[in-house]
N, C-alpha and C positions, 0 to 999 in steps of 0.2 A: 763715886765716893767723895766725902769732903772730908777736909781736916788733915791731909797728907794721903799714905795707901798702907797695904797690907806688905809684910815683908816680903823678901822674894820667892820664899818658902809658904807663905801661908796664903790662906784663899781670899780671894780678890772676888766680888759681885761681879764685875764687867771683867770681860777678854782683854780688851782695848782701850786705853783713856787718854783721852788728847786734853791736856788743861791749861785752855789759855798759849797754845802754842802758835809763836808769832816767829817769824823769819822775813828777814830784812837781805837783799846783796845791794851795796851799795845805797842807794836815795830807793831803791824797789822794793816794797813790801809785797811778798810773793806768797806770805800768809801772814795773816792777822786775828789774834786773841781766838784763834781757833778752838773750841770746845766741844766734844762728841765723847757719845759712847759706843761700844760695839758689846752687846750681850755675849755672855758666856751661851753655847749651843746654836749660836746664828748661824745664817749666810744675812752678811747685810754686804749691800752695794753701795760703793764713794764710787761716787758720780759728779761731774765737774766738764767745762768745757775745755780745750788742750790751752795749755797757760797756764789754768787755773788752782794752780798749788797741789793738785793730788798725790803725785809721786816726791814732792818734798816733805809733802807731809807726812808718808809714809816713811822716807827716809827718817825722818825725825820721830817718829815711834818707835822704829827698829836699831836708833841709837848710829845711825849713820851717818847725817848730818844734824851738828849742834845748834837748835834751837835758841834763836835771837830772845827768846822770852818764852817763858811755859815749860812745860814738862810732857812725855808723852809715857804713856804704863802700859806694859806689858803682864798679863797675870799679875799687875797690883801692884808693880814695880819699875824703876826706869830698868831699863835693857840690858846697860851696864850690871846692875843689883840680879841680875836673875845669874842663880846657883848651877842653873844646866840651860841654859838657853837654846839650844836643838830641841831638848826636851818640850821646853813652852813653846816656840813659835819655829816656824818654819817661811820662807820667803821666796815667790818668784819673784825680780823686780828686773828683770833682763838675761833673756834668753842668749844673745848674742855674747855675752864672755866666757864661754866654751872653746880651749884649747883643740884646733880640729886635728890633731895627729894623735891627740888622746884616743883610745876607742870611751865607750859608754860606762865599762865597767872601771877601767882604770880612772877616767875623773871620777866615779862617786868611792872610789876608793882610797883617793887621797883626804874624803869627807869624813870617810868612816878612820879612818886613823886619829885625824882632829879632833874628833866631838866623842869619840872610844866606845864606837858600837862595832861590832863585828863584819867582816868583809862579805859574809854571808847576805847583811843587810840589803847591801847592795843587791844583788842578785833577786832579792823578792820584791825591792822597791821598782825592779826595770821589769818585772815580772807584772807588778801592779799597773802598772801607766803603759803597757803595749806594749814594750819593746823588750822581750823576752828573747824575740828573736836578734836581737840586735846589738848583742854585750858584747860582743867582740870585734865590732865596728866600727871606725875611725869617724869621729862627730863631723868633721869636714864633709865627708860623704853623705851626711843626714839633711832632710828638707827644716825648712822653717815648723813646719808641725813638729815633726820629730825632737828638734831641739829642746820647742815647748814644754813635751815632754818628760825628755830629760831632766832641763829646767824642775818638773815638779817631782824629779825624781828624789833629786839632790835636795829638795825643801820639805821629803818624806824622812830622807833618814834618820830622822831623831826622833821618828812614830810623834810628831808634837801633836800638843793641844790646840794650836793655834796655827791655820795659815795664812799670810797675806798674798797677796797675789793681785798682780800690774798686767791687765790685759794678758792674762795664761791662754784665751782661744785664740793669740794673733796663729795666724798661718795655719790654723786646722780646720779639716776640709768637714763637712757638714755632722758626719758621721763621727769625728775627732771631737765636734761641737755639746753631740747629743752624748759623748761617751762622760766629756768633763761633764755635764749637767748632772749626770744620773752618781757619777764619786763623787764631789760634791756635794748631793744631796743626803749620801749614805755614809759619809765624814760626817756630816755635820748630825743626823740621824745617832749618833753614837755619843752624843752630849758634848763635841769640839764643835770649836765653832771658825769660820771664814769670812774674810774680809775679803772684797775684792773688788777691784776697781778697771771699767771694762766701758768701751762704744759701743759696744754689742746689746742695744738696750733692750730689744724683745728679749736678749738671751736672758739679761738682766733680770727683768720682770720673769719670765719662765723660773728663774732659780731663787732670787735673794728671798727674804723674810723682813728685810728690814730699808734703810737707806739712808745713805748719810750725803746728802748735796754740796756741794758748794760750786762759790763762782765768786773770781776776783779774791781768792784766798780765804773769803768770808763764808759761813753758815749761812746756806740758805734754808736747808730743811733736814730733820732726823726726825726717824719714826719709822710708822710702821707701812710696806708699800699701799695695801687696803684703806691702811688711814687716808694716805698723800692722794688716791685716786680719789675718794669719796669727798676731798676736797674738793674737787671740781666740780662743775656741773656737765653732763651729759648736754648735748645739744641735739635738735633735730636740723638736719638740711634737706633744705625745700630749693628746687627751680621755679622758678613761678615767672609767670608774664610781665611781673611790674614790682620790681624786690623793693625799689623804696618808697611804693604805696601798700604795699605788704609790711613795710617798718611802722607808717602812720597809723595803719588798722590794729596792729599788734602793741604799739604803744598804747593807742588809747583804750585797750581792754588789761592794760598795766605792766604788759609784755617788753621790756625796754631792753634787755641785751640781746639786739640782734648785730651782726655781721656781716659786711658786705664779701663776701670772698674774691679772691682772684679768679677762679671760674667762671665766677657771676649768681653763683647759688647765693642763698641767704642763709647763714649760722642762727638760730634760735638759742642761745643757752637757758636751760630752766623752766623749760615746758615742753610737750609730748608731742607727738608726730599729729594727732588727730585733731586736738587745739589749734593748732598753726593750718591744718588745713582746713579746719573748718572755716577758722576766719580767712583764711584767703576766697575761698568760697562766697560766704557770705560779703564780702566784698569785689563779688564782681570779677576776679581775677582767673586766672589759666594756670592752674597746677600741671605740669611736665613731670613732678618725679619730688620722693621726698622719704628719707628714713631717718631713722634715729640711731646715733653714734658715741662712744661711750667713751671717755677720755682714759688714754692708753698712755702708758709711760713715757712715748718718745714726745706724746702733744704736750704734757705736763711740764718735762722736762725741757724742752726747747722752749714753753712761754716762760718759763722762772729765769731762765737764763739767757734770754735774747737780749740783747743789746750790753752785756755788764762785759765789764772791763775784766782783763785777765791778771792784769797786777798793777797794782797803784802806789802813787809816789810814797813815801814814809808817812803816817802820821795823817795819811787823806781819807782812811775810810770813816764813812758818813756821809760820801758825795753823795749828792740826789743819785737816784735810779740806781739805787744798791737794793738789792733785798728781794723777797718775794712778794706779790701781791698782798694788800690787805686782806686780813680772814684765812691767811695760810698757817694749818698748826706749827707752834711755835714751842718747844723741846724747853721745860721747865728749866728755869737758870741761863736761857739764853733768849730773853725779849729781844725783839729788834732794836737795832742802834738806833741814836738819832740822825738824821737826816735819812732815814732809807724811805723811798719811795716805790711806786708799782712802777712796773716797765711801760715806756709809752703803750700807749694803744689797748691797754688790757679796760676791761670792764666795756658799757654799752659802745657800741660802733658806729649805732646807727638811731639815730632817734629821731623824729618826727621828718622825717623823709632825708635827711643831709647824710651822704654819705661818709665817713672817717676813711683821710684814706692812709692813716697808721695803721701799727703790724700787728696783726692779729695775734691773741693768745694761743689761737690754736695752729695757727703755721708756722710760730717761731718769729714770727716778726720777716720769714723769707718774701721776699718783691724777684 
């Protein structure tokens, strides 16, 4: 939305609105002119490398730490302005400040008096997240999953519209992984919407609808995850006898983003397993093995964000090697800054037989 928001009562288009939210500690800008949305009915994934502003950022939506510049909206509103805030939004953002001589039931019991839902609540919220059996428990006693948990117990009580949630799968075992996926899906299936920000990137990809990136405090990409995939190109990799007389034949039939890999294979981006063999083929060469691979959210997300800085002095973003590759969708009202560049090593690797021996897009820039 522009031009201010909706009251704290009335209805807001986005879940989530970050406008322009910037935070400075000292000489560190730890985010800068930050700008996103989060759909109402999402699951959208903030994704970011460790450093890179995520959980301040979220502090500064949920009105818990005060933003150096910007505003962040909750249902249309700063955080403070919301009329029943349990009701709107709900928050894991650390499992570990759990009183352990508390049992399960007695902390979300001191929640339910706070926010003035019935102690009953409790009781169906630990019913809903697993641990039915486990109300009268001393939290000390409990594993890291279990706290998890809890954790989302406590961020249920207010039945809200909204959850944010900071790495909610730490410490749950495979089966705890696939349980959060499938309530999470069936939350958000009910027209609420989640935010959540998580390493777990296959899990990521498995569940979100949407993505909000960043890195070094700054946007790197929002949208849709189908979109951000389809931005890449698929590549094939070929073993071949002679990979950088395989780059010359494939150059000169127009073929120029190849890659040397660390293995010793050759990355082909933007052409089919059969083309790349044919012309290996047709030049003389020894094909060993070759398929075709399809960029996956952790390739994607390790090339956007390979080598960028995790927080920058006040007043610096714009250094070179900020940003996403050229030709990455760019979230209307947010062009790229000036000075951003592609991350060394992205685009062709290998062309008329000279190896690059920079970080590939698709390995993260890892040596």
């Amino acid at each position: 939305m522009t031009g201010g928001y909706a009251g704290a009562n009335g209805f807001a288009v986005h879940a989530l609105q970050a406008q322009g939210l910037t935070k400075a500690f000292g000489s560190i800008r730890a985010v800068s002119d930050l700008s996103f949305v989060v759909p109402r009915g999402s699951i959208t994934g903030f994704l970011g490398p460790n450093g890179s502003g995520k959980t301040t950022t979220l502090r500064m939506l949920l009105g818990l730490t005060k933003p150096s510049a910007g505003v962040g909206l909750v249902a249309g509103a700063p955080f403070s302005a919301l009329s029943h805030p349990a009701r709107a939004v709900g928050a894991v953002l650390d499992s570990r400040s759990l009183h352990p001589k508390r049992t399960a039931a007695g902390h979300l019991r001191i929640f339910t008096a706070s926010i003035g839902v019935p102690d009953s609540r409790a009781d169906d919220v630990l019913r809903l997240v697993g641990l039915g059996d486990a109300t009268n428990r001393q939290v000390g006693g409990f594993s890291l999953g279990m706290r998890q948990r809890l954790a989302l117990a406590t961020a249920l009580l207010g039945d809200p519209e909204i959850l944010v949630l900071d790495e909610p799968a730490n410490g749950l075992d495979p089966e705890g992984i696939a349980w959060l996926r499938d309530f999470l899906k069936s939350y958000a299936a009910g027209g609420r919407t989640v935010l959540i920000s998580s390493h777990l990137l296959r899990e990521v990809e498995a569940t979100v609808d949407n993505l909000v990136i960043i890195s070094g405090g700054a946007l790197m990409y929002q949208g849709g995850i189908d979109q951000l995939r389809a931005s890449r190109p698929s590549r094939t990799l070929v073993a071949v006898s002679d990979p950088a007389a395989l780059a010359l034949a494939l150059a000169s039939n127009g073929i120029t983003n190849a890659q040397l890999l660390p293995d010793g294979r050759l990355g082909v981006a933007g052409s089919d397993t059969d083309t790349v063999t044919r012309i290996a083929s047709e030049s003389g060469l020894t094909v060993f093995g070759a398929s075709y691979e399809h960029a996956d959210l952790e390739q994607v997300f390790l090339s956007m964000t390979a080598g960028q800085y995790t927080a920058t002095p006040a007043g610096s973003i714009g250094t070179p090697g900020y940003g996403p590759p050229p030709g990455y969708p760019q979230p209307a009202g947010n062009p790229q800054p000036p000075g951003y560049a592609p991350p060394l090593g992205y685009g062709p690797q290998l062309q008329h037989g000279a190896p690059h021996a920079g970080p590939s897009p698709w390995d993260g820039g890892r040596r």
